[in-house]
PLY file of the C-alpha trace (Angstrom):
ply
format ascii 1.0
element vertex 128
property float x
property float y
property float z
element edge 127
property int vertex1
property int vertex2
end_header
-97.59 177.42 -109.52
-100.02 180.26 -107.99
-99.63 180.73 -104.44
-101.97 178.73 -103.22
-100.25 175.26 -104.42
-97.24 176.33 -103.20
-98.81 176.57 -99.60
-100.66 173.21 -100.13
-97.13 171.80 -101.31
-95.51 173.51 -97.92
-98.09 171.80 -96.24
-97.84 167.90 -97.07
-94.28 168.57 -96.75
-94.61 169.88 -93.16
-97.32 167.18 -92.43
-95.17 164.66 -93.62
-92.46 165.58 -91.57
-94.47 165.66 -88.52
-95.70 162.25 -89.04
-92.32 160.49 -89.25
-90.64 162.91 -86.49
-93.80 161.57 -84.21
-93.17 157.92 -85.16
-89.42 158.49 -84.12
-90.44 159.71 -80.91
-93.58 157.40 -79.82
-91.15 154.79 -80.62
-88.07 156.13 -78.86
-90.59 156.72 -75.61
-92.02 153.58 -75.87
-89.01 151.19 -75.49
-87.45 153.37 -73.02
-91.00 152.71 -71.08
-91.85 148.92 -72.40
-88.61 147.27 -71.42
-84.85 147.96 -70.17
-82.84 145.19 -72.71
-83.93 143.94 -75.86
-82.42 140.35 -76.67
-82.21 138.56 -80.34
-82.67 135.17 -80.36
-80.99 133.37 -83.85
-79.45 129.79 -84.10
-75.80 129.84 -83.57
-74.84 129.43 -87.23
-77.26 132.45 -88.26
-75.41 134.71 -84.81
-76.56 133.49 -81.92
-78.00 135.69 -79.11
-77.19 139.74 -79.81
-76.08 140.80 -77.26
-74.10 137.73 -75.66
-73.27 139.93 -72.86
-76.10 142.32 -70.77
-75.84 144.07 -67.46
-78.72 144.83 -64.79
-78.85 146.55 -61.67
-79.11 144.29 -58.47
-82.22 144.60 -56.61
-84.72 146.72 -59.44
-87.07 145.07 -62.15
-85.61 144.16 -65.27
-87.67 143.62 -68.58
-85.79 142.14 -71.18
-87.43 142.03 -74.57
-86.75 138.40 -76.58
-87.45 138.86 -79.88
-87.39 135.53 -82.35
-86.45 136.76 -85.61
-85.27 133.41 -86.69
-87.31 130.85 -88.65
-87.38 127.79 -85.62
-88.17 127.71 -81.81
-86.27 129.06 -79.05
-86.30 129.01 -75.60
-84.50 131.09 -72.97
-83.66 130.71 -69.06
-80.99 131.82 -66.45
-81.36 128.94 -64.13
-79.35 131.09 -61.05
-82.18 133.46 -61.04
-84.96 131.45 -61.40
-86.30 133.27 -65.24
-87.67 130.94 -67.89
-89.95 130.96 -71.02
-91.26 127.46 -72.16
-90.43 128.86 -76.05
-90.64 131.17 -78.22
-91.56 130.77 -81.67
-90.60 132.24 -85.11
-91.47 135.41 -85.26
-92.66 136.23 -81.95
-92.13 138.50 -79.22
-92.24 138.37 -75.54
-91.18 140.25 -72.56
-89.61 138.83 -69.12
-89.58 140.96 -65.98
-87.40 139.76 -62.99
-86.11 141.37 -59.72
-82.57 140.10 -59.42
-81.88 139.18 -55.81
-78.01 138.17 -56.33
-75.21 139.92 -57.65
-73.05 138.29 -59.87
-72.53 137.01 -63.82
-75.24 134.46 -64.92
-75.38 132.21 -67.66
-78.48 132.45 -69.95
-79.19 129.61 -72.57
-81.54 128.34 -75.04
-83.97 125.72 -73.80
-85.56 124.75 -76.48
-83.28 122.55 -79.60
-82.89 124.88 -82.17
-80.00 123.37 -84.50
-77.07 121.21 -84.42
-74.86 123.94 -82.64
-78.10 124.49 -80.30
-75.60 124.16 -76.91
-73.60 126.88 -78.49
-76.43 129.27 -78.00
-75.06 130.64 -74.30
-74.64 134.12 -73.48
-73.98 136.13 -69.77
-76.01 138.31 -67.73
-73.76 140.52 -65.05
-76.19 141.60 -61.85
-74.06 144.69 -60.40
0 1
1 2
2 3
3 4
4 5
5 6
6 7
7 8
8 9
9 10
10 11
11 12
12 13
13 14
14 15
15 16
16 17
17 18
18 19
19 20
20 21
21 22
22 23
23 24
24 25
25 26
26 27
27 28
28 29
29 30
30 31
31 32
32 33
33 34
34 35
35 36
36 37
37 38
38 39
39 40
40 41
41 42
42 43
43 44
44 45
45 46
46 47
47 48
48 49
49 50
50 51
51 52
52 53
53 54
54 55
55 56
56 57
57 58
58 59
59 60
60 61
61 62
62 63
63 64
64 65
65 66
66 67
67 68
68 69
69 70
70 71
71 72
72 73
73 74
74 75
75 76
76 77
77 78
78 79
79 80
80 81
81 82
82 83
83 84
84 85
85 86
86 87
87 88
88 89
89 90
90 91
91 92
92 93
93 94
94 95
95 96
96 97
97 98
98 99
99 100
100 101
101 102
102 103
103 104
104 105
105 106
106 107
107 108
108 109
109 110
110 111
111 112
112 113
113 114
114 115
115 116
116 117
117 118
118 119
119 120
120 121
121 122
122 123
123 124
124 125
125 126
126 127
């Protein structure tokens, strides 16, 4: 190879790097910007909510990202604070903001039935 290729090779290389390295970071900024939590919602026998257990701050917003990777309906609400979402289906992805005005650990639960183990599908939220 003359030395021009070599520099066009160099190049790509470097380009390609760049590319992915930017992705990483876009990404990396943009949750850290988008939301505080992000929450999986899957029918008990598939794992349930991940995590089952989240902390928040009293008194400042909190976003928590639900994301429905499973292939039914969910729901989600902690009835102490007052945060619902009618449902949530397959796929789909939705944010909740709240300002918690109690301290405390919370039950959150889907709403919507989702499978035979559906009142298995609990999980806590700690306000500290």
């Amino acid at each position: 190879m003359n030395r021009n290729e070599v520099l066009a090779v160099i190049g790509i290389i470097l380009a390609t790097i760049g590319v992915v390295v930017g992705a990483f970071a876009f990404e990396s900024y943009r949750r850290g910007r988008a939301y505080d939590i992000e929450l999986i919602a899957r029918a008990p026998e598939n794992g349930n909510w991940y995590p089952q257990e989240m902390r928040i701050p009293y008194g400042k917003e909190a976003r928590i990202l639900i994301r429905n990777i499973d292939t039914v309906t969910h729901g989600f609400t902690i009835p102490a604070l007052n945060v619902s979402i009618a449902e949530l289906k397959a796929g789909e992805t939705t944010i909740v903001a709240f300002t918690p005005d109690k301290r405390g650990t919370f039950q959150f639960m889907c709403t919507v039935w989702c499978s035979e183990r559906h009142l298995e599908m609990r999980g806590q939220l700690t306000v500290e």
